[in-house]
N, C-alpha and C positions, 0 to 999 in steps of 0.2 A: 755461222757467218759473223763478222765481226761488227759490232755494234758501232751506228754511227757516232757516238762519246767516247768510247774507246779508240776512233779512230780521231777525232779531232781532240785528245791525249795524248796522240805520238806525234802531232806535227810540232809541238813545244818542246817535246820530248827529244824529237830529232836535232831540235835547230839548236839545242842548247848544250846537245854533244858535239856537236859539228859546226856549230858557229866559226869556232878558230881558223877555219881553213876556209871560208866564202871570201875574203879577202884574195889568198893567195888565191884561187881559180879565179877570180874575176881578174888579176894580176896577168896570170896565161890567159887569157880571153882576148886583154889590151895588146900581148906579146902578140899572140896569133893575128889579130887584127891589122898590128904595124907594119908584122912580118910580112902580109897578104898584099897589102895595100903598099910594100916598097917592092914585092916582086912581080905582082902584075906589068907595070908599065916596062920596067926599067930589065928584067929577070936578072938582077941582082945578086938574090940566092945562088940562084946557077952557079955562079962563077965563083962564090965560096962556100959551097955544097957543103957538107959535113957527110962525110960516109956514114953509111947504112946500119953496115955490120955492127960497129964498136957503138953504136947510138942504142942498137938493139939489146947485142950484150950489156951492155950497162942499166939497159931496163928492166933486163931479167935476172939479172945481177942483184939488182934493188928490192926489185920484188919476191925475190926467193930471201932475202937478209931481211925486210918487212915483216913477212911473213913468219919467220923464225924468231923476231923481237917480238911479234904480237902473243906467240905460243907463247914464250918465256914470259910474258904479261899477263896475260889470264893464268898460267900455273900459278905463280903468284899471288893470283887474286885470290886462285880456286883454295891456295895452302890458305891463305887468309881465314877465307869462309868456314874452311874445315877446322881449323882452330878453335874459335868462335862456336863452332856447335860440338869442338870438344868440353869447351868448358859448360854449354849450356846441358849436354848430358851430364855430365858431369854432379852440378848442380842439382839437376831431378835425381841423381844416385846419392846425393849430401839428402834432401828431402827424405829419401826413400827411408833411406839408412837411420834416422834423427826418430825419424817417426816409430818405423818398425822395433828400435831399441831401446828407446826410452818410453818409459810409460809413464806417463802423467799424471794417471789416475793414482799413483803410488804418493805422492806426496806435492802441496805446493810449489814448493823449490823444485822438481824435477818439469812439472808444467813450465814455471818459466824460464828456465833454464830451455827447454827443447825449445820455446818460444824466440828466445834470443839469437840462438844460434841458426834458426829458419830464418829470421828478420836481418841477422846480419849477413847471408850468403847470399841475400836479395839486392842486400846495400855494395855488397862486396863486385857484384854482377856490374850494379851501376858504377861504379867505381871506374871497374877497367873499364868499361863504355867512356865515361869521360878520359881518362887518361889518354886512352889510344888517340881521340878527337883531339887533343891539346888542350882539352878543359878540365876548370878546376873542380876536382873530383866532391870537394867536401859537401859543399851544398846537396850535389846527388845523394851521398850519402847518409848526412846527419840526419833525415825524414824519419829513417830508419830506426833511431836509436832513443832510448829514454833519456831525459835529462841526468839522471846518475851516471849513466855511462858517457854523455859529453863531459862530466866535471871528472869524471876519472881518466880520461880522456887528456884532457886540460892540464891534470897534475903532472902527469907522467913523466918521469925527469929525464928519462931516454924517448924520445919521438923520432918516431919512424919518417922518414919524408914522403915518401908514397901512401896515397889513402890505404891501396887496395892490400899493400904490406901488411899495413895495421890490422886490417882487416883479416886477412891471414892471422896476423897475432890471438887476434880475439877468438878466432873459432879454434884454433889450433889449445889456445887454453881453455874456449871451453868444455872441447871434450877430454881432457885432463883434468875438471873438474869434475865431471861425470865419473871418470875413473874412478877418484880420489874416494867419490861418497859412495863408490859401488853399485853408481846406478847401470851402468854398461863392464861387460867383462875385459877381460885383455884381449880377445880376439875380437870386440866388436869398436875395440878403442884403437887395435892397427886398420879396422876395416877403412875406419872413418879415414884414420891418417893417411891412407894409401888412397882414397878419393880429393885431401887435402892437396896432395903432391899432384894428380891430375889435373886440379884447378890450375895449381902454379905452374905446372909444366903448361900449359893452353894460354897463359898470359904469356909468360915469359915466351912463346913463340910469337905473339901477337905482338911485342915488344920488339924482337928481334926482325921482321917486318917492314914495321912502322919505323927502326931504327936504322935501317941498312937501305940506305935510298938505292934507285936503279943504276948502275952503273952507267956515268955520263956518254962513254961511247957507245953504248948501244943506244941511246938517243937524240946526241948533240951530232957527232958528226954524220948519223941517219940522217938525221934530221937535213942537214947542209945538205948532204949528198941527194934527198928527195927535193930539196926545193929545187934544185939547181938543175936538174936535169929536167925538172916541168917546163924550167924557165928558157931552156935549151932546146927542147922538141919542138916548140911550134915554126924556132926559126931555122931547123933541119929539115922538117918535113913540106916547111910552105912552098919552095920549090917545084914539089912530086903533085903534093895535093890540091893545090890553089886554093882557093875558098873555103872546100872542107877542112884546111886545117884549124879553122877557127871553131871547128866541132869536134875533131878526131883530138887534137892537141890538151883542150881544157876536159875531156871527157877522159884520156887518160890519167891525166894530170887528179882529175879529181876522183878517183879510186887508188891511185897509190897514195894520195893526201888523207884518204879517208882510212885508209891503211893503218896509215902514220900514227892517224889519230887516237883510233882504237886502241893500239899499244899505247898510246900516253895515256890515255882515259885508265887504263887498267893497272898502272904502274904501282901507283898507290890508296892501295883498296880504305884506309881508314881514313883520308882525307876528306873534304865536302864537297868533292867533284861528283856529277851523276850517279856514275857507276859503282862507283865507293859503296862497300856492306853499310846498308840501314841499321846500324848500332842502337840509335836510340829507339826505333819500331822494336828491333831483336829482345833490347833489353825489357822493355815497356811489357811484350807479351811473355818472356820467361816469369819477371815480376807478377802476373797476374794468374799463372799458372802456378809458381812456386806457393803463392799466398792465397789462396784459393779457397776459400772457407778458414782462414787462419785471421784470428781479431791482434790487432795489437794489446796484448796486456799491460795495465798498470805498474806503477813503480814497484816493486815486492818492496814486502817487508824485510824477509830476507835478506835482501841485497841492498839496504838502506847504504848507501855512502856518503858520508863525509864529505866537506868539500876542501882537498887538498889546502894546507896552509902554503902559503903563499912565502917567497923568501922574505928577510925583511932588506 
């Protein structure tokens, strides 16, 4: 049975999906009620009835074209999500791969090397989590990083404008560094690269997404056509129904509305709308699973850098 906290969790839950539309039913309530109250005395309605038939078809009309924006909205969603935990598989196969191939116990430099490249596909995770949301990615991810790699970072005289690109940059050269010193072979340096290309393919679709808004007619002129017809029943039906129209009318009314809503709730899965994928929960427990027994290491020696001269 469902717990009583759990249950007084979906009444906030409900109201703040469905806020947008208590307006517009209380709207048809006021319709219905004017409509009732001019056709009792006077039967008003009568005498400009609205046929049946074409009030009907155009209700199922709506509802059948609702219904097929709502499908089209959760697919949507659903490509979203699935994106999203391509990349986070994805990311457990960088892990796997990083670990299984390089050995640590081999030398210094390979220890922090493997250490880098786990740290920055962590950074790389929160990255696109911020980008998708429309925030600025770098904070998420300089946590991540030694201060030698922010100063080299810093110098770079070619900068990427996307964090998550650079990011890419970095793991992509570090296992090119791996290569170079022959800590991993040439089949375990295309393994890595064809998991790198996975990440980027799983962004670049979350991009593509986020970047490609819904098309306006499937919900500007829905949109028109669902208010208008709410706004249009109660004073078609007041005539037939008397009184109950002021129940039959806003009770239709507010299931095609909620219809309505549903499909806009879903349109755009990365925004900070309810429905919207929890990015930052997502990313928070990948990050905690990737690093999982993994310490952040000190500056190496190895890797001492310089701090980029500056122009004059």
């Amino acid at each position: 049975m469902m717990s009583s906290s759990h249950a007084r969790g979906l009444i906030p839950t409900f109201w703040r999906a469905f806020s947008p539309i208590v307006r517009p039913v209380l709207l048809i309530l006021l319709v219905s009620l004017l409509a009732t109250l001019a056709d009792l005395p006077t039967h008003l309605l009568r005498a400009i009835s609205i046929p049946d038939q074409p009030l009907a078809l155009m209700g199922a009309l709506i509802g059948v074209v609702l219904a097929f924006r709502t499908n089209l909205a959760y697919a949507r969603w659903w490509e979203a999500r699935t994106l999203w935990g391509n990349l986070a598989n994805a990311s457990r196969t960088w892990l796997r791969q990083i670990e299984s191939f390089v050995d640590p116990s081999s030398s210094p430099e390979a220890q922090h090397i493997q250490g880098r490249l786990i740290h920055h596909q962590v950074a790389f995770v929160h990255a696109v989590s911020a980008e998708l949301r429309g925030k600025e990615a770098l904070p998420e991810a300089l946590r991540f990083f030694l201060p030698t790699e922010i100063i080299e970072m810093a110098g770079e005289e070619k900068q990427v404008k996307q964090m998550s690109n650079r990011l890419l940059l970095l793991l992509g050269r570090g296992v090119a560094a791996l290569h170079r010193r022959q800590m991993i072979s040439e089949q375990q340096m295309r393994a890595l690269d064809l998991t790198l290309t996975a990440m980027t393919d799983a962004k670049g679709g979350c991009e593509r997404i986020r970047n490609t808004p819904f098309p306006w007619e499937y919900d500007g002129y829905l949109h028109i056509l669902t208010y208008a017809y709410c706004l249009l029943l109660p004073i078609a039906i007041a005539d037939e129904t008397g009184p109950l129209s002021m129940i039959a009318a806003p009770l239709v009314g507010l299931v095609l509305l909620m219809l309505n809503q549903i499909g806009r709730n879903l349109e755009n899965p990365f925004d900070h709308s309810l429905d919207s994928i929890p990015l930052v929960s997502l990313a928070r427990e990948l990050e905690n699973e990737l690093l999982r027994g993994i310490v952040k290491p000190p500056a190496s020696p190895i890797h001492n850098v310089k701090p980029a001269p500056t122009a004059p």
